[in-house]
N, C-alpha and C positions, 0 to 999 in steps of 0.2 A: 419400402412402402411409404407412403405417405400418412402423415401424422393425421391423426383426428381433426385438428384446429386448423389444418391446410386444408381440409373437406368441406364444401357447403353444410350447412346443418339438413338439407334436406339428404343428401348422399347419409351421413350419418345416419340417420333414422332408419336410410333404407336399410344401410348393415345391420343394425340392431334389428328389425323387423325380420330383417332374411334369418338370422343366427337362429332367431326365438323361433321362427316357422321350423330352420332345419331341425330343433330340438324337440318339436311337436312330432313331427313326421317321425323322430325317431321312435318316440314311445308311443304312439300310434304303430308303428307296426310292429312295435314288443307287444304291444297289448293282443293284436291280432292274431300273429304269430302261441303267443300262451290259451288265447280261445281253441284254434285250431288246433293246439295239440288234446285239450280236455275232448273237443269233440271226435278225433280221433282214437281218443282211447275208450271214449266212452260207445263207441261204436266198433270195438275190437273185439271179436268172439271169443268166448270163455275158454275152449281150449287152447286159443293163443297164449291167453293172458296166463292159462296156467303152467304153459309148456316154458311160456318166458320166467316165470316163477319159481318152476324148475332148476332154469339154466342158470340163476342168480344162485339160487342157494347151493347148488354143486359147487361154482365158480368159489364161492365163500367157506365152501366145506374145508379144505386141508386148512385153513388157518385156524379153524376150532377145535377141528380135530387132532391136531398138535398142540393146542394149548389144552385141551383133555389131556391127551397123553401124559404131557408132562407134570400135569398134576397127579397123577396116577404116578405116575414113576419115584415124585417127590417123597407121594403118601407111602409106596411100599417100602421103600427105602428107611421112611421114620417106623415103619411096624416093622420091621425087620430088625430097626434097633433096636426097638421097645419090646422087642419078644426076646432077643438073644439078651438082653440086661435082666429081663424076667425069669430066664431060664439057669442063669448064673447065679443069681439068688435062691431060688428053688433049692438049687444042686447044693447046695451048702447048711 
């Protein structure tokens, strides 16, 4: 490509002018695109929204559900030794 300082200054300009336009256009329709999705949800009936509320937290369910368990499993495991340590003392 051809260096900046081979370019008339007007050609320059025009690059710099295009770049800055192409970077407007961009977040112009980031911006459009983020309206459009609020007015779609905000115009999404309540049984959708709560059927998709559903389907998120089932999706999320065995990861908590395993992380219960295993603290359950931890906890009876330490009263299990703390009753058999308790029961050995008693008996004496």
């Amino acid at each position: 490509m051809d260096e900046p300082n081979d370019k008339p200054l007007v050609d320059q300009m025009t690059d710099v002018v295009a770049d800055a336009a192409g970077e407007l256009a961009k977040t112009a329709v980031k911006a459009v695109a983020k309206r459009a999705k609020k007015a779609v949800v905000s115009h999404t009936p309540r049984p959708v929204k709560k059927a998709a509320k559903a389907v998120v937290k089932t999706a999320k369910a065995p990861k908590t559900k395993a992380k219960k368990a295993a603290k359950k499993k931890t906890a009876v495991k330490k009263s299990k030794k703390a009753k058999s340590s308790k029961s050995k003392k008693s008996k004496r």
